[in-house]
Phi, psi and omega in degrees: 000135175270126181236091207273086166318300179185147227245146176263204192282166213268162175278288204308306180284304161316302165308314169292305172333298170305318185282329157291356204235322185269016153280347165296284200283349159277334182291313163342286214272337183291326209271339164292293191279007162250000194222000179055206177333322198274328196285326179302321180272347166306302196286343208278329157305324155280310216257356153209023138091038195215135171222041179319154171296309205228146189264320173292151121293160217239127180313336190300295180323287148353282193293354198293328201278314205304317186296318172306345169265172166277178185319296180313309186284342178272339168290309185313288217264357142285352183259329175282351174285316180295319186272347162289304188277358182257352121279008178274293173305337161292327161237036150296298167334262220320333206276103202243153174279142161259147160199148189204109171294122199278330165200153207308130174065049182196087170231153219216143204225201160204142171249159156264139173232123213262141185294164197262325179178131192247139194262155120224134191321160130251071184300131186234325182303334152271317177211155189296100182300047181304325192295337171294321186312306174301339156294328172254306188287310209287316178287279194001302188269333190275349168290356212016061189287125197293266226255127163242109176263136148228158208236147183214131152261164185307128153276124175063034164092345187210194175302125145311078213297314162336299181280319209305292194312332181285327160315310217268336155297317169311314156145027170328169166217359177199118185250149186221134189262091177190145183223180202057195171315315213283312229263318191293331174307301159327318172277321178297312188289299181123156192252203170259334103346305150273089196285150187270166209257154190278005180201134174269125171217193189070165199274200210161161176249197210291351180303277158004274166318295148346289199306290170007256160339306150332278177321305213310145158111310172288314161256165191265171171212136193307294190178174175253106184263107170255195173327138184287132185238144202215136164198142193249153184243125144217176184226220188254019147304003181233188170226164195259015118003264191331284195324283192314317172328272208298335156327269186281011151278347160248015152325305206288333149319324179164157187318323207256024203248115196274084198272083172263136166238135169250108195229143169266019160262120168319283167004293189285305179334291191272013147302311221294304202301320226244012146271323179317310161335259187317318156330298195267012168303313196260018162269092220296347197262020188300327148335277202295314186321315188290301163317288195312307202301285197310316176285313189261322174318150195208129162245121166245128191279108141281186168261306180230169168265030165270320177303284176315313180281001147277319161300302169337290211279350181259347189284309195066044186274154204298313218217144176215116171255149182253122142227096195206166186311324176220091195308317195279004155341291202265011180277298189279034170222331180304148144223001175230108188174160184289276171227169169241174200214099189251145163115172151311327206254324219211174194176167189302347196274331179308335198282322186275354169237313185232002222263329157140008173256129177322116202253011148313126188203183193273095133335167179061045171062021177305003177262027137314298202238330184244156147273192180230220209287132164218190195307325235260313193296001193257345168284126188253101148314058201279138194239163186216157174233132165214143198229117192289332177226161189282340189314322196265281179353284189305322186301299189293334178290322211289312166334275185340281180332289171354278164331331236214317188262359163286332180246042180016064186229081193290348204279319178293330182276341157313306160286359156276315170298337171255019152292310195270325141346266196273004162248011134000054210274147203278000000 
């Protein structure tokens, strides 16, 4: 039996949400492509108090952020690149081009080709996002997409030297201090300065997200990475500490970020409050964290784990930690979820800053249809035909024709009857 301890805000209040928010983001996008620059510098001015003479950084400005940090944070964020791009490149490798002949004189093939140029978000405005940098621009250039733009907002009143440096070690190619809607327009529409890019990527909060969606079909887009979301399975190999820890560590993203625990323990289950409690004492990010618990946060009790892993697969959260006796039970029965994180030893915060998987991922239960941001995705799949003789040529027309007049499309059976024509042999 499934028993729901305690429940988050209603579906209803999200759908009204939603609905101000993509009404929001249309007007936005309409008063940009109609007023250009000035409207991008209007929003950039309202919603974060930043008008610079230029939106772009400058190599100076740039080396200005790398000096500004210390030795130590720049060895960090090279070591966590170094473990992001040695898997991207591992899963560049797995990615092979084909070619087969399918029948004498018909071969038929495919290439990868990398998009010629990609914007990507970097969210910064409540805490400095480095580690996105590193997810987009970094796959990016190792997937070898020629121009790679990111785009960031001002922290605290100015550039963030942290991401700055992370762009720009990651292979930017163009860096922009500019957030939101204003910033993702810009890289989609394009400025009087800037050209626009043939794809959008990286996460974001729902505004973002919102724009996205927008854009999509003028520009490609990764997935709609919204607010975060986290649900943790365990059972009583664990303690419910540990729990409440991995819970509000990705609360603390924001208010609207959805923190579930499915545990087949009571025990933790009715344990689960009065660690959160204790949990968010020590946090200076206790404030958001806390708001996320009390409106989204959920505890659910099963019996087995077959019960949990059906909660799972209907929740679909962008992050699924396993820590139950035998994790990979739910590694080979899952299908639906961003990514997973098995075992006690390891947890989400590893995934999102250094351990080497990409932590763009999907939300709103978009890990149904997507996976989320890799290498791959920077990649286009192109297929080719080439027919070596006319025998398969007269071979492959006469099918066609045939094929064409069953859907009445002489124009199409035309172009197969004069191939078979005139390569025939008589």
């Amino acid at each position: 039996m499934i028993t729901q301890l305690k429940t988050g805000r209603p579906p209803a209040q999200q759908r009204e949400n939603d609905a101000q928010i993509r009404t929001t983001v249309e007007h936005i996008l309409l008063d940009i492509e109609q007023r250009g620059e000035a409207a991008v510098r209007a929003y950039s001015q309202q919603f974060d108090a930043w008008s610079p003479a230029s939106f772009r950084l400058s190599e100076v400005e740039i080396e200005h952020c790398l000096h500004a940090l210390p030795a130590r944070t720049l060895d960090d964020i090279r070591y966590a690149q170094a473990q992001i791009r040695r898997f991207a490149q591992v899963q560049l490798l797995s990615m092979r081009e084909v070619e087969v002949e399918t029948i004498p004189g018909v071969v038929l093939g495919h290439k990868n080709i990398p998009v010629n140029s990609v914007g990507c978000y970097v969210p910064g405005g409540k805490y400095p996002m480095v580690a996105s940098a590193h997810m987009s621009v970094l796959t990016a250039k190792v997937a070898g997409v020629k121009r790679v733009i990111a785009a960031t907002p001002p922290f605290q009143g100015q550039p963030e030297p942290a991401t700055i440096a992370a762009m720009a070690l990651a292979g930017a190619d163009e860096i922009y201090v500019l957030g939101g809607v204003q910033a993702i327009a810009m890289m989609a529409l394009g400025m009087e300065q800037v050209a626009p890019v043939d794809m959008l990527v990286g996460p974001g909060n729902a505004y973002v997200a919102e724009a996205k969606r927008q854009l999509f079909g003028r520009v490609g887009i990764d997935l709609l990475a919204g607010p975060t979301e986290t649900l943790v399975i365990c059972d009583d190999t664990v303690d419910a500490e540990l729990v409440a820890v991995d819970l509000l560590g990705q609360a603390e993203h924001g208010p609207t970020s959805p923190a579930i625990c499915v545990t087949t323990s009571r025990t933790l289950a009715e344990a689960l409050p009065a660690a959160i409690i204790a949990v968010l004492a020590r946090l200076d990010t206790a404030p958001v964290a806390r708001q996320a618990w009390e409106d989204c946060g959920e505890i659910i009790l099963c019996d087995t784990p077959e019960e949990m892993l059906a909660q799972a697969e209907r929740i679909c959260s962008e992050h699924v930690q396993v820590m139950t006796r035998d994790p990979d039970w739910f590694l080979q029965r899952m299908t639906q979820y961003g990514a997973l994180f098995l075992g006690h030893r390891t947890n989400v915060a590893y995934g999102d800053k250094v351990i080497g998987t990409n932590h763009t991922l999907p939300t709103r239960r978009a890990g149904r249809y997507t996976g989320g941001l890799w290498v791959g995705k920077f990649i286009k799949t192109h297929t080719y035909q080439r027919i070596l003789s006319d025998a398969a040529s007269v071979e492959i027309g006469e099918y066609c024709s045939r094929l064409c007049e069953i859907e009445h499309f002489s124009g199409h059976r035309e172009q197969a009857d004069i191939r078979v024509r005139r390569l025939k042999t008589p």
